[in-house]
Residue frames as qw, qx, qy, qz and C-alpha x, y, z in Angstrom:
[[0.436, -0.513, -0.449, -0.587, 32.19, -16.86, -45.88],
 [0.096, 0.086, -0.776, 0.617, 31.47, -16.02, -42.46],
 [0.414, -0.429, -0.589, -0.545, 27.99, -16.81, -40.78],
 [0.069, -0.149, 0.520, -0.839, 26.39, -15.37, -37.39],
 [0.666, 0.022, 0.090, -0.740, 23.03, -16.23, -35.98],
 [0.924, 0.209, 0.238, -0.215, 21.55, -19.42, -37.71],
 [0.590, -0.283, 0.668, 0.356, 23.40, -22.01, -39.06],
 [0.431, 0.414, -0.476, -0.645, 23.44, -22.90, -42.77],
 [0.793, -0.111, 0.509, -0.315, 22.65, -25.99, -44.37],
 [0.528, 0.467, -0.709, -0.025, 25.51, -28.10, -44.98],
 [0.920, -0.292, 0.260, -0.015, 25.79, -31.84, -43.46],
 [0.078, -0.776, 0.626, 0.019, 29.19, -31.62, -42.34],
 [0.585, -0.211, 0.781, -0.063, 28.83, -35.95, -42.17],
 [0.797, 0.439, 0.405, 0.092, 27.40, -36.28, -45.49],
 [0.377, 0.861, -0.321, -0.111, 29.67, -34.03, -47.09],
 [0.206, -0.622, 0.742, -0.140, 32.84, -35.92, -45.19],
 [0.630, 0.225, -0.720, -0.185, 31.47, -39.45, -46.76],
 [0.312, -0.275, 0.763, -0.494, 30.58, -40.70, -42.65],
 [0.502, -0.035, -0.847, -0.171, 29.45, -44.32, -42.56],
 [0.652, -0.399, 0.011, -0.644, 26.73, -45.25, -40.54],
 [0.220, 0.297, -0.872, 0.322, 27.30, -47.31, -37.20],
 [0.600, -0.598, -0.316, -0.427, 25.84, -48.98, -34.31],
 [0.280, -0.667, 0.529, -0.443, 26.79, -48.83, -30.74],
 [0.464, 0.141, -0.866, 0.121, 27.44, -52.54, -29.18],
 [0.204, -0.068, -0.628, 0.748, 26.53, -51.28, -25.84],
 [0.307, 0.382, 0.425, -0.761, 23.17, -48.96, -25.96],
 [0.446, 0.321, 0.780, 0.299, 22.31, -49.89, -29.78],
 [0.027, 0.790, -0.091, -0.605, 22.55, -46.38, -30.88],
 [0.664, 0.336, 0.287, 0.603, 22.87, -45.63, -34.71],
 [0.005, 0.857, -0.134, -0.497, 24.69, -42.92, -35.96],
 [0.645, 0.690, -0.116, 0.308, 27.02, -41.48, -38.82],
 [0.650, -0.722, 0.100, 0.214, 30.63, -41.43, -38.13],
 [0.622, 0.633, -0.335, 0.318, 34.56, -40.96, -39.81],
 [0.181, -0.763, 0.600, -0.161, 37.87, -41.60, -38.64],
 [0.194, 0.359, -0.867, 0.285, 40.12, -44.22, -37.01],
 [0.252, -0.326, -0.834, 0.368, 37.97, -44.46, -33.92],
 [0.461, -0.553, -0.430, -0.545, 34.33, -44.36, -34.18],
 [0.011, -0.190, -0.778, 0.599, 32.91, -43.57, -30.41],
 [0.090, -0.604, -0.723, -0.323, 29.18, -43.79, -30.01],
 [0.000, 0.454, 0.078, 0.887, 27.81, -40.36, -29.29],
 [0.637, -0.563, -0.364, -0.382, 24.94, -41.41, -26.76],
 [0.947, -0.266, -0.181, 0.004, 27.04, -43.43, -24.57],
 [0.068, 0.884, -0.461, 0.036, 30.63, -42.80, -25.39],
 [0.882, -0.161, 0.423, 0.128, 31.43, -46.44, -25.90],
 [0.246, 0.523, -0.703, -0.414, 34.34, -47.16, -28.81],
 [0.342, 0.199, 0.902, 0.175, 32.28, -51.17, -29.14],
 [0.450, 0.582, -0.132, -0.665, 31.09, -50.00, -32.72],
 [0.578, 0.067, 0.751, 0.310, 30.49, -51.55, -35.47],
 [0.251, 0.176, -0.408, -0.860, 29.30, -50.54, -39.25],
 [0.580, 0.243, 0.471, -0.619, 25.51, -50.82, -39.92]]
């Protein structure tokens, strides 16, 4: 399926099972996966799970 223009609407983080964090540093939550969680806002790796 290919798709041009507007997105569709799939959540690529809920689909992929991402656990919700918080930043250490700016107290940002977010959803995340992997090894090593960096905080989107900031770009800190002091994360934890919410």
């Amino acid at each position: 399926m290919c798709s041009v223009g507007d997105a569709f609407g799939v959540d690529v983080a809920d689909e992929l099972n991402a656990k919700e964090y918080i930043c250490k540093d700016c107290e940002n939550k977010f959803k995340g996966i992997g090894k090593t969680v960096i905080c989107p806002a900031c770009r800190s790796s002091n994360v934890e799970l919410a």
